[in-house]
C-alpha positions in Angstrom: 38.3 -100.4 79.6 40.0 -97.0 80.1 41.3 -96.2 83.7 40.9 -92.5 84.9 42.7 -91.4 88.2 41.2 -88.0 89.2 42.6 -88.3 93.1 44.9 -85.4 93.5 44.6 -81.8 93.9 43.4 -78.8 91.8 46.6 -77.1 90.8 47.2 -73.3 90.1 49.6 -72.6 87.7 52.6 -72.4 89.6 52.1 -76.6 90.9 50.7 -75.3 94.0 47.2 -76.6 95.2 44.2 -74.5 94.9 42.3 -73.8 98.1 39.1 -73.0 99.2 37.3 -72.2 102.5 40.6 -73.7 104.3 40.3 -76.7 102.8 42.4 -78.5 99.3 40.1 -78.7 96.0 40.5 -82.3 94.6 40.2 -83.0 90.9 38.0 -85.9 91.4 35.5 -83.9 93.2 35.3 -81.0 91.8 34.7 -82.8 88.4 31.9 -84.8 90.0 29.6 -82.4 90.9 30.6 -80.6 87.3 29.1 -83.6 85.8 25.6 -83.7 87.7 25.4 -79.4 87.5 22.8 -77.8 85.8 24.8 -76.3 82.6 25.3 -79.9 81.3 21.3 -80.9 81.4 21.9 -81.1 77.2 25.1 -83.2 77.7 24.6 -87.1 78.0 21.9 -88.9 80.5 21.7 -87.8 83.5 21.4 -91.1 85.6 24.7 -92.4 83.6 26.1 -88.9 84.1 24.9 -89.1 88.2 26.5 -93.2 88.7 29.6 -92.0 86.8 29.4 -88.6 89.3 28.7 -90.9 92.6 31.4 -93.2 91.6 34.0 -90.6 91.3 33.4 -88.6 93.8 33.8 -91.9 96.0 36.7 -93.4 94.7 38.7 -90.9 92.7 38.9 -93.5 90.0 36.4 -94.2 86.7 36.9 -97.0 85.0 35.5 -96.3 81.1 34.2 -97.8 78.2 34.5 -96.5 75.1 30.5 -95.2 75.6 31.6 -93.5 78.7 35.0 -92.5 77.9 33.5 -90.6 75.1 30.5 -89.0 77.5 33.2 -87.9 79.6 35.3 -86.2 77.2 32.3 -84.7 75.8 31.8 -83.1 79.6 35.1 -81.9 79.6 34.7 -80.2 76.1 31.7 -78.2 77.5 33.4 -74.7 78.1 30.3 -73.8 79.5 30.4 -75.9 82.4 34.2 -76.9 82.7 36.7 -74.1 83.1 39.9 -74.3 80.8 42.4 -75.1 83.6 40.5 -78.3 84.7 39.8 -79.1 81.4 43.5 -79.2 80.9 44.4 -81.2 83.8 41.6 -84.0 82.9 42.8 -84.0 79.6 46.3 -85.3 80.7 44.4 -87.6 82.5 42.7 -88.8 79.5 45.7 -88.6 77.0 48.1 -90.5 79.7 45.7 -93.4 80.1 45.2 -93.7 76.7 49.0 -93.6 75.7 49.4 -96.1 78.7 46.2 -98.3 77.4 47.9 -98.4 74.1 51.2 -99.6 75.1 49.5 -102.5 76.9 48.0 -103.5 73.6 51.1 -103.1 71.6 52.5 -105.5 74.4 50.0 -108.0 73.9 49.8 -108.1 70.8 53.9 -109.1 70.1 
Protein backbone atom coordinates (compact mmCIF):
# COMPACT_ATOMS: atom_id res chain seq x y z
CA UNK A 1 0.00 0.00 0.00
CA UNK A 2 0.97 3.48 -1.34
CA UNK A 3 -0.07 6.61 0.81
CA UNK A 4 -1.11 9.73 -1.12
CA UNK A 5 -1.65 13.15 0.84
CA UNK A 6 -3.54 15.48 -1.55
CA UNK A 7 -4.67 18.02 1.65
CA UNK A 8 -3.11 21.25 0.78
CA UNK A 9 -3.65 23.99 -1.58
CA UNK A 10 -3.54 24.47 -5.35
CA UNK A 11 -0.43 26.55 -5.88
CA UNK A 12 0.33 29.14 -8.66
CA UNK A 13 3.72 29.31 -9.60
CA UNK A 14 5.01 31.76 -7.41
CA UNK A 15 4.03 29.26 -3.91
CA UNK A 16 1.04 31.28 -3.50
CA UNK A 17 -2.43 29.57 -3.32
CA UNK A 18 -4.84 29.68 -6.16
CA UNK A 19 -8.21 31.17 -5.38
CA UNK A 20 -11.51 31.02 -6.63
CA UNK A 21 -14.95 32.67 -5.89
CA UNK A 22 -13.17 33.93 -2.48
CA UNK A 23 -12.44 30.77 -1.40
CA UNK A 24 -8.67 28.44 -1.41
CA UNK A 25 -8.66 25.54 -4.21
CA UNK A 26 -7.40 22.31 -2.39
CA UNK A 27 -5.53 19.61 -4.34
CA UNK A 28 -7.47 16.85 -2.91
CA UNK A 29 -10.62 18.31 -4.21
CA UNK A 30 -10.09 19.55 -7.17
CA UNK A 31 -8.58 16.10 -8.17
CA UNK A 32 -11.68 14.43 -6.99
CA UNK A 33 -14.12 15.69 -9.02
CA UNK A 34 -11.32 15.38 -12.01
CA UNK A 35 -11.60 11.82 -11.43
CA UNK A 36 -15.50 11.34 -11.67
CA UNK A 37 -15.72 14.23 -14.81
CA UNK A 38 -16.94 13.37 -17.95
CA UNK A 39 -13.50 13.54 -20.09
CA UNK A 40 -12.21 10.42 -18.26
CA UNK A 41 -15.48 8.13 -19.11
CA UNK A 42 -12.59 5.93 -21.28
CA UNK A 43 -10.18 6.07 -18.23
CA UNK A 44 -10.67 3.15 -15.61
CA UNK A 45 -14.19 2.06 -13.92
CA UNK A 46 -16.21 4.46 -12.94
CA UNK A 47 -17.49 3.04 -9.56
CA UNK A 48 -13.61 2.35 -8.51
CA UNK A 49 -12.87 5.80 -10.01
CA UNK A 50 -16.22 7.43 -7.89
CA UNK A 51 -15.08 5.34 -4.17
CA UNK A 52 -11.50 6.41 -4.88
CA UNK A 53 -13.22 10.25 -5.79
CA UNK A 54 -15.62 10.06 -2.42
CA UNK A 55 -12.73 8.97 -0.39
CA UNK A 56 -10.55 11.79 -1.28
CA UNK A 57 -12.58 14.37 -1.48
CA UNK A 58 -13.40 13.30 2.26
CA UNK A 59 -10.27 12.73 3.75
CA UNK A 60 -7.48 14.28 1.55
CA UNK A 61 -5.73 10.94 1.84
CA UNK A 62 -5.85 7.64 -0.65
CA UNK A 63 -4.38 4.83 0.40
CA UNK A 64 -3.29 2.66 -3.05
CA UNK A 65 -2.57 -0.57 -4.22
CA UNK A 66 -0.60 -1.25 -6.90
CA UNK A 67 -4.17 -1.64 -9.08
CA UNK A 68 -5.14 1.69 -7.95
CA UNK A 69 -1.92 3.50 -7.75
CA UNK A 70 -1.61 2.68 -11.33
CA UNK A 71 -5.50 3.95 -12.19
CA UNK A 72 -4.50 7.03 -10.59
CA UNK A 73 -1.52 7.76 -12.41
CA UNK A 74 -3.20 6.86 -15.46
CA UNK A 75 -5.80 9.86 -14.48
CA UNK A 76 -3.18 12.14 -13.93
CA UNK A 77 -1.50 11.26 -17.42
CA UNK A 78 -4.83 12.28 -19.14
CA UNK A 79 -3.89 15.79 -20.51
CA UNK A 80 -7.31 15.98 -21.54
CA UNK A 81 -8.82 16.04 -18.34
CA UNK A 82 -5.81 17.07 -15.85
CA UNK A 83 -4.16 20.40 -16.59
CA UNK A 84 -0.20 20.29 -16.50
CA UNK A 85 0.27 22.32 -13.31
CA UNK A 86 -1.83 19.84 -11.16
CA UNK A 87 -0.48 17.09 -12.97
CA UNK A 88 2.87 18.35 -11.65
CA UNK A 89 1.96 18.81 -8.21
CA UNK A 90 0.31 15.14 -7.87
CA UNK A 91 3.20 13.78 -9.46
CA UNK A 92 5.46 14.95 -6.46
CA UNK A 93 2.92 13.48 -4.58
CA UNK A 94 3.32 10.21 -6.24
CA UNK A 95 7.17 10.22 -6.63
CA UNK A 96 7.59 11.36 -2.78
CA UNK A 97 5.58 8.47 -1.45
CA UNK A 98 7.15 6.18 -3.53
CA UNK A 99 10.81 7.31 -2.67
CA UNK A 100 9.40 7.26 1.02
CA UNK A 101 7.61 3.62 0.46
CA UNK A 102 10.93 2.46 -0.80
CA UNK A 103 13.12 3.52 2.02
CA UNK A 104 10.74 1.71 4.33
CA UNK A 105 11.52 -1.52 2.44
CA UNK A 106 15.17 -1.05 2.20
CA UNK A 107 14.78 -0.64 6.12
CA UNK A 108 13.14 -3.71 6.48
CA UNK A 109 14.76 -5.59 4.61
CA UNK A 110 18.51 -5.01 6.50
Amino acid sequence: MIKLDLNFPVSNLDGSPVIENGKTMFLHQFFANIMVGPVLKNVGDFMRKNSLAEQLYQTGILELDEANLKLIKDIVADKEAVAPRIQCLITRVILAAELKKQAENEKVSL
